[in-house]
C-alpha positions in Angstrom: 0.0 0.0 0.0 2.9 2.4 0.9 4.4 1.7 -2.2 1.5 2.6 -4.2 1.1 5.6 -2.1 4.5 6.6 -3.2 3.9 5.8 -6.4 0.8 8.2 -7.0 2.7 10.8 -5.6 5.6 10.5 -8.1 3.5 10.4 -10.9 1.5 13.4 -9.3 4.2 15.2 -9.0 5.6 14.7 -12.4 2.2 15.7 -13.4 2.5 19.0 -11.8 5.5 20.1 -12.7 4.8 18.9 -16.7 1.7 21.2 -16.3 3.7 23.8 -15.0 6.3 23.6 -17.7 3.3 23.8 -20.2 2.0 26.8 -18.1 5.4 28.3 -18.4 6.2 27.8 -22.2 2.5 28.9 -23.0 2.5 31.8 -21.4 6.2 32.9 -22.5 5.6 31.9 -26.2 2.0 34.1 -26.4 3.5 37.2 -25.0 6.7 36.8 -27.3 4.0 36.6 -30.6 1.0 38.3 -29.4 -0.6 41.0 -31.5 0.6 44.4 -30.8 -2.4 47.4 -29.1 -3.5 48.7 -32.3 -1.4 52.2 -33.5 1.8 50.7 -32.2 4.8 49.9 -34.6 3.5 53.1 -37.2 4.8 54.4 -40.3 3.5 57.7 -40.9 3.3 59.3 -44.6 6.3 61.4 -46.1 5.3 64.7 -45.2 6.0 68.0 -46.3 7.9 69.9 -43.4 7.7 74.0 -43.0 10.3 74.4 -40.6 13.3 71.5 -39.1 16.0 72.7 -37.0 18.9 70.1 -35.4 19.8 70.5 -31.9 22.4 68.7 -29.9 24.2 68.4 -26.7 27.5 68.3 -26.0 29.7 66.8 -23.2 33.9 67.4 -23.0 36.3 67.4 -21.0 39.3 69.9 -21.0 43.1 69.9 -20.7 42.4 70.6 -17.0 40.1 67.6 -16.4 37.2 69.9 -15.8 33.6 68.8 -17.9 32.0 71.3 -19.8 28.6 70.7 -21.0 26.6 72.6 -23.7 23.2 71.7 -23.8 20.5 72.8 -26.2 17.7 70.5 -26.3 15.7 71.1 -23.3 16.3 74.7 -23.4 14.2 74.1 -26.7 12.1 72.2 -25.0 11.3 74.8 -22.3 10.9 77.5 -24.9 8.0 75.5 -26.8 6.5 74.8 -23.3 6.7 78.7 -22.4 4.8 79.4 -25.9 2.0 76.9 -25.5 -1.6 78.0 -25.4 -3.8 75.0 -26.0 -1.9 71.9 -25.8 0.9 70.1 -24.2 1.6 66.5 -25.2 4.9 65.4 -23.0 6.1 61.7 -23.8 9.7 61.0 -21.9 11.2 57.9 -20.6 12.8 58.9 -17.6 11.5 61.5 -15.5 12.9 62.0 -12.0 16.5 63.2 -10.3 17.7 60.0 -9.5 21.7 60.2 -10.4 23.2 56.8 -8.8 26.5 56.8 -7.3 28.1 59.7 -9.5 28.2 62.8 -7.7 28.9 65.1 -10.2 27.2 68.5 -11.0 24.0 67.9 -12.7 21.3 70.1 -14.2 17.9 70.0 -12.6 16.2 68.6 -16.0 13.4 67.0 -13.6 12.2 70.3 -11.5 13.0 72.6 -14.9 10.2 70.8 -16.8 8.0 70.3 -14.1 8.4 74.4 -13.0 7.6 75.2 -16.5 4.5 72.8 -17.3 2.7 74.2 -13.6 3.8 77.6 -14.4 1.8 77.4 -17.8 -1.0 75.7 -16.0 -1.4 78.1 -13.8 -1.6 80.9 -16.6 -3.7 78.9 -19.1 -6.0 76.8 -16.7 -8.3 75.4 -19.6 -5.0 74.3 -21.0 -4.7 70.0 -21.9 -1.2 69.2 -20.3 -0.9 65.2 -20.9 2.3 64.3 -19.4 3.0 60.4 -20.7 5.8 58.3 -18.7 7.2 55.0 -18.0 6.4 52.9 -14.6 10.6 53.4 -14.3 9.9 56.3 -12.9 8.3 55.1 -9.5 10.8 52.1 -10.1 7.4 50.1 -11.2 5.0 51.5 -8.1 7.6 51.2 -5.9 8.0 54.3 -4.5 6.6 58.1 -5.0 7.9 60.6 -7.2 7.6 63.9 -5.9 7.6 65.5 -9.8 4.4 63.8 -11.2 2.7 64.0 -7.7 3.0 67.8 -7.6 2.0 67.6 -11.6 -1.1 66.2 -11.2 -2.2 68.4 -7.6 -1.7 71.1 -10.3 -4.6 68.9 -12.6 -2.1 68.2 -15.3 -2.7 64.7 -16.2 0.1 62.1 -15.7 0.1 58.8 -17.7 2.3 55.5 -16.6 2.3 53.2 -19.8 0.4 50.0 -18.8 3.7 48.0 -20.4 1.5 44.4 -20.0 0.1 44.2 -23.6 3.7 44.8 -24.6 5.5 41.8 -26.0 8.0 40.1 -23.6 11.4 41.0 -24.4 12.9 38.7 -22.1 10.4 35.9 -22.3 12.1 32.8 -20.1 11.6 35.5 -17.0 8.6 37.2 -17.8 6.7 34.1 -18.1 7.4 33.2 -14.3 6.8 37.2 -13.4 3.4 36.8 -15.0 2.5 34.0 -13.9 3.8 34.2 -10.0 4.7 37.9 -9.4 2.1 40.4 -11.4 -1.5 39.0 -9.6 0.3 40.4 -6.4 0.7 44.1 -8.2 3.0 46.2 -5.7 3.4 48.5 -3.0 5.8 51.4 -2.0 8.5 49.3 0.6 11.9 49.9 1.9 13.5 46.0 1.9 15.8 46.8 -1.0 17.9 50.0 -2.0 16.5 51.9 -5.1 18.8 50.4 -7.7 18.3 54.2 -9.3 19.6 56.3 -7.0 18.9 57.3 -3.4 15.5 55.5 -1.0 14.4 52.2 -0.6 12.1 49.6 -2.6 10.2 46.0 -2.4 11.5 43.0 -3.5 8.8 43.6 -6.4 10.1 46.5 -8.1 12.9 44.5 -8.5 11.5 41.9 -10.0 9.4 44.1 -12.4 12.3 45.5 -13.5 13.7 42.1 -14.8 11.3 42.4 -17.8 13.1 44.4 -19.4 10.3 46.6 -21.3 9.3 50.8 -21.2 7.6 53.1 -22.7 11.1 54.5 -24.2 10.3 57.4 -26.3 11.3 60.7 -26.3 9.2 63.6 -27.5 7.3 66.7 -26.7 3.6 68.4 -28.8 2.7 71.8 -28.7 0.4 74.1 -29.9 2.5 77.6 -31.3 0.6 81.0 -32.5 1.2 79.4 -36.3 0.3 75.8 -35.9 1.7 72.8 -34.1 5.0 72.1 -33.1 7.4 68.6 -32.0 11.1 67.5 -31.4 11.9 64.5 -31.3 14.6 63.9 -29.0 17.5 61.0 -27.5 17.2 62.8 -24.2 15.3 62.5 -21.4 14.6 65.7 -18.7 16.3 63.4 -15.8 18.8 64.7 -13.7 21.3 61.6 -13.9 21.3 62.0 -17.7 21.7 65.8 -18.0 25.3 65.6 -19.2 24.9 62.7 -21.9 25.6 63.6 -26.0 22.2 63.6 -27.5 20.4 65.1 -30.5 17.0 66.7 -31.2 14.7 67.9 -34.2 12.3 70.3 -33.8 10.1 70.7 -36.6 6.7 72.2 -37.9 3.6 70.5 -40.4 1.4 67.8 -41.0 4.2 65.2 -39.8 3.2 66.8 -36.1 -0.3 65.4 -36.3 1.3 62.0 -37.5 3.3 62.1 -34.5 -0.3 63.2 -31.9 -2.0 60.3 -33.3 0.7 57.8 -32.5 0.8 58.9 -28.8 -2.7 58.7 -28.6 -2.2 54.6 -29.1 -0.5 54.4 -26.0 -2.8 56.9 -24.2 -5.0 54.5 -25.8 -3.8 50.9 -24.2 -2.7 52.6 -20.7 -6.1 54.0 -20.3 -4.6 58.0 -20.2 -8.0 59.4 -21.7 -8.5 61.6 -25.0 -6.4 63.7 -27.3 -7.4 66.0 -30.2 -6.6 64.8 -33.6 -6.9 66.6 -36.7 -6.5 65.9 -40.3 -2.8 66.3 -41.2 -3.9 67.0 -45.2 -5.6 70.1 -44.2 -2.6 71.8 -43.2 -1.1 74.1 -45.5 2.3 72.7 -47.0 4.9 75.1 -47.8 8.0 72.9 -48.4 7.9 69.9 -50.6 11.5 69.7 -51.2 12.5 68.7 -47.7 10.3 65.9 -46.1 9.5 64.0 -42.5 8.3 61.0 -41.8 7.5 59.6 -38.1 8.4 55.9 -37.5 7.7 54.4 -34.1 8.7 50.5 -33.1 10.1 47.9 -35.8 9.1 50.9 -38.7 12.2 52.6 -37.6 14.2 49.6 -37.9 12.3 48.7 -41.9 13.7 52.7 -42.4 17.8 51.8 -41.1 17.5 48.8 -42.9 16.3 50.5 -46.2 18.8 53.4 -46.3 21.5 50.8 -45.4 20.6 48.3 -48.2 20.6 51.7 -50.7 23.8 52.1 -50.1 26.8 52.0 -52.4 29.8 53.4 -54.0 29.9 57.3 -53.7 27.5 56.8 -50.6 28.0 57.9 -47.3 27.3 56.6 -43.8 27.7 57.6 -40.6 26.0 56.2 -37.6 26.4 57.4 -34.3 24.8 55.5 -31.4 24.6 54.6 -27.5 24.0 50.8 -28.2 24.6 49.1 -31.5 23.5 45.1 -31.3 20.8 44.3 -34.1 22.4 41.4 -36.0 20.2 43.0 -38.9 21.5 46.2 -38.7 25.0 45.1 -38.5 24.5 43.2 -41.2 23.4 46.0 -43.5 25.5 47.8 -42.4 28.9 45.2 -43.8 27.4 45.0 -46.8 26.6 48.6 -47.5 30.9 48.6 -46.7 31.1 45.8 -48.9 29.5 47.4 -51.8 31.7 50.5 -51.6 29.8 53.0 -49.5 32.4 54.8 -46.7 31.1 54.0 -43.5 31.5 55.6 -39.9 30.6 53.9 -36.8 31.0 56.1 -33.8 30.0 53.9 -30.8 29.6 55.1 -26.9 32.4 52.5 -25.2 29.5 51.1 -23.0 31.8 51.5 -20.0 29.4 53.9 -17.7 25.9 53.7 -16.3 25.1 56.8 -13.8 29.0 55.8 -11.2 28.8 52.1 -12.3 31.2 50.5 -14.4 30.0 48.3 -17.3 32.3 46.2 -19.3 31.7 47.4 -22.6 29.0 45.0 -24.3 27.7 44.8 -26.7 29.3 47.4 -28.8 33.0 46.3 -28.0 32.1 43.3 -29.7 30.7 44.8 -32.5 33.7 47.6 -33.1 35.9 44.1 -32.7 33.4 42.7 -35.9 33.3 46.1 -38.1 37.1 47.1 -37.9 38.0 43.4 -38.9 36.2 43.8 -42.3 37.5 47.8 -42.7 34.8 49.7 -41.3 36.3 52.5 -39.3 34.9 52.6 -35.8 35.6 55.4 -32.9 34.8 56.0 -29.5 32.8 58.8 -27.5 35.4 60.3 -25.5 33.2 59.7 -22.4 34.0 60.6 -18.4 31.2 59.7 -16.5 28.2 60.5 -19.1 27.2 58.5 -22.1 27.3 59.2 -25.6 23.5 58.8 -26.0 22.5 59.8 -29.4 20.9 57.2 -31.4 21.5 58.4 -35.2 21.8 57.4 -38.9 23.3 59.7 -41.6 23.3 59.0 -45.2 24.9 61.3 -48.1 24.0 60.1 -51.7 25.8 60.9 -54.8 22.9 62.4 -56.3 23.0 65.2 -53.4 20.0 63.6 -51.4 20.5 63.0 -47.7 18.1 61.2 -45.2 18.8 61.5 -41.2 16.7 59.0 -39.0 17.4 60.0 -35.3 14.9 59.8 -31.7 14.7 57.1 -28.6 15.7 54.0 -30.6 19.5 52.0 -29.9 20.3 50.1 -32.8 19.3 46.7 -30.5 16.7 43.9 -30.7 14.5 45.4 -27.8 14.0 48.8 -29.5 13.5 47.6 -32.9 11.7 44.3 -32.9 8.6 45.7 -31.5 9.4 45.4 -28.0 9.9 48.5 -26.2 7.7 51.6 -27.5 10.3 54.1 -29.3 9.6 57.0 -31.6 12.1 58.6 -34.2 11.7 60.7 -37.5 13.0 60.3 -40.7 14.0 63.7 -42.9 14.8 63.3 -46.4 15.8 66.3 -48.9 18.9 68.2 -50.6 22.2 68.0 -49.0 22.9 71.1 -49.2 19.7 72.6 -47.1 20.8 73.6 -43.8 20.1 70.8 -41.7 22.0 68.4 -43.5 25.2 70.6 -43.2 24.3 71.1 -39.4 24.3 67.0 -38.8 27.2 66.6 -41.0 29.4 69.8 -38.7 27.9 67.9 -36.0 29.5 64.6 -36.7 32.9 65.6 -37.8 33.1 67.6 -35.0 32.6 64.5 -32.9 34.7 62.2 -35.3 37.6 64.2 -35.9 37.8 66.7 -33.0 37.8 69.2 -35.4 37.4 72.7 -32.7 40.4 71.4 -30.2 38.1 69.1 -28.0 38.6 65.3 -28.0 35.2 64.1 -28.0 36.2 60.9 -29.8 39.1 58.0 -29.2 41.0 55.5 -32.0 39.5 52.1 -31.8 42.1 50.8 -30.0 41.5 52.4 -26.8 38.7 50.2 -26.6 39.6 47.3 -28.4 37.8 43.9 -27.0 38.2 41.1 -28.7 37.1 38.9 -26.2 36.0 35.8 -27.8 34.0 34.7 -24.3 32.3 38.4 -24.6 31.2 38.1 -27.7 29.6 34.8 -27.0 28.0 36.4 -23.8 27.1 39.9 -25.9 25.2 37.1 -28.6 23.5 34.9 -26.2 22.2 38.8 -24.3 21.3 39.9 -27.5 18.9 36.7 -28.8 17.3 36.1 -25.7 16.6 39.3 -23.8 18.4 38.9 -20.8 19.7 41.8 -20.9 19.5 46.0 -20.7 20.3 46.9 -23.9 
């Protein structure tokens, strides 16, 4: 009897755990493939653009070891805030003065945006202010954040993306999160140190975090006194990040109303309430030579892939980004070299993250694959900050440029429809004066042209590693990682 006992229970057992498995593999395989909330992963139309300006900002060091900063982008963003009327529509990533174990001087991005959206709140009452935001913020409902709190006492509404209906970027943990973790939601806590900066969290923001998804884009709408006006950004108005290398566009047209109605899909899915749309054709269109396009999700990845794959002798390339892993990209990117196009690759050498030291993957490994093949790579001469612009330049022979810039890395999370990102695609004449801004901008960085070393030769970084490059391959394909 004992030994049937025993028996049942083995075969119970075995039971349960093959209908755990099952559980397991079910739910991880459904939120890898599930289909995406409708609006998400968007393409807009090329649109005629009435005004574009490029903005960057800049982080060196000088001959005394002091960092200088030069920062354009959220004074931009300020401005447009200060000359809104109607409508504020304020998507960013990070949001908050958390600055980890660095110490340095920072600029007060976090309270400057806040002071400026209550200030015109309080001048324009009727005013729609829709701030949009990622969970990250409250390090996933773990702990207040004193910025959005006082925003919404003001009645300026604050959005956390709902990131669930996302697809699982890391799907052999996010099965087990969903399946054991999420019915328990979370609370504000003080077991664990904020792994952000400085208070304490629960074990479950911790373990939220592991997903590794956000809402990651970048960009701020506003009403002006001759239409509507955007940028599209690589920055976010955080503290810890207020000395990073980043770029902006700010631009005017019908592309703006493109770019309204793909933040209304997330307001959409995360339950955030109503925006105005209007119909972009109505506008008036001034400039036909010089055009935008918004991408958001894998669209922006079709657009890299496109302009790469043009690509050929008498072409030119130059990308210049914070996290370069895609094996599709790279790709391309070889056999837009291989065809004859010159190529520039200036990479951030992964070695900082807000006083922590990281050990350079993956774009170590991928500078070891491009230089081996002749495609010259540099470093961002970084101290502390990261070189945080995510950008594509191409120069054609026929005197047609395109620049595709935003929130996107070059990565499997931010362009396999993953992580929410927004960027925006300008095509036109390379002589116009954007085009010569972006190209000033990235000699300056490649070649140090003014007397300040923002870049490094490739061998100051050089990591040919071959266990690193297995461990940057095996991040890359399954998620487990933060890039």
């Amino acid at each position: 009897m004992m030994q049937i006992w025993k028996s049942k229970r083995q075969s119970f057992l075995v039971g349960l755990i093959f209908i755990g498995t099952l559980l397991l593999l079910s739910v991880g395989a459904y939120n890898v493939y599930k289909p995406l909330p409708a609006g998400l992963s968007f393409a807009g139309r090329i649109r005629p653009v009435s005004e574009i300006t490029f903005y960057k900002d800049l982080t060196w060091v000088d001959v005394e070891g002091k960092r200088h900063s030069q920062q354009e982008i959220f004074d931009k963003v300020l401005t447009m805030i200060n000359g809104a009327r109607y409508l504020i529509v304020l998507d960013m990533f990070l949001f908050n003065d958390f600055i980890g174990k660095e110490q340095a001087p920072y600029r007060r991005l976090a309270q400057e945006v806040t002071d400026a959206l209550v200030a015109r709140k309080t001048k324009y009452p009727e005013m729609l202010i829709v701030v949009i935001t990622d969970p990250i913020n409250t390090v996933y409902n773990g702990m207040k954040n004193r910025y959005f709190e006082r925003l919404e006492a003001e009645s300026i509404q604050v959005v956390f993306t709902n990131l669930e209906p996302l697809r699982d970027s890391n799907p052999a943990y996010s099965a087990f999160w969903r399946i054991f973790v999420k019915p328990f939601s979370n609370s504000y806590g003080a077991l664990l140190p904020n792994p952000f900066g400085k208070g304490r969290v629960s074990l479950r923001s911790y373990l939220a975090l592991f997903n590794f998804k956000a809402n990651h884009r970048k960009l701020i709408i506003c009403d002006a006194a001759d239409g509507f006006s955007a940028l599209v950004t690589s920055a976010n108005p955080h503290d810890g990040s207020s000395a990073h290398g980043n770029v902006a566009l700010y631009f005017k047209g019908p592309a703006v109303l493109d770019l309204l109605q793909s933040e209304k899909a997330v307001l959409d899915f995360s339950g955030g309430g109503l925006l105005p749309l209007y119909a972009a054709e109505s506008l008036e269109n001034k400039d036909y030579e010089t055009t935008v396009q918004i991408l958001t999700e894998k669209r922006i990845k079709d657009a890299l892939i496109a302009a790469l794959s043009q690509a050929g002798v008498g072409d030119k390339l130059a990308m210049l980004t914070f996290y370069l892993s895609d094996r599709d990209i790279i790709s391309a990117l070889k056999k837009a070299h291989g065809r004859g196009a010159t190529v520039r690759v200036l990479l951030d050498p992964n070695k900082d993250a807000f006083g922590r030291e990281k050990n350079g993957i993956p774009n170590r490994q991928v500078a070891d694959e491009l230089v081996k093949i002749g495609i010259p790579v540099r470093w961002s001469n970084t101290h502390g900050e990261q070189s945080h612009t995510k950008m594509l330049l191409a120069e054609d022979k026929q005197g047609q440029s395109l620049v595709i810039l935003g929130s996107a890395n070059f990565t499997r999370r931010n362009l396999e429809d993953l992580n929410l990102e927004t960027d925006i695609a300008i095509r036109g004449p390379t002589a116009i004066p954007l085009f010569q801004d972006v190209r000033k901008y990235v000699d300056l960085l490649w070649s140090n042209t003014d007397g300040r070393e923002f870049s490094l030769d490739y061998i100051e970084y050089a990591d040919n590693s071959f266990l690193r490059r297995l461990q940057y391959r095996w991040m890359e394909a399954t998620g487990m990682s933060t890039f």
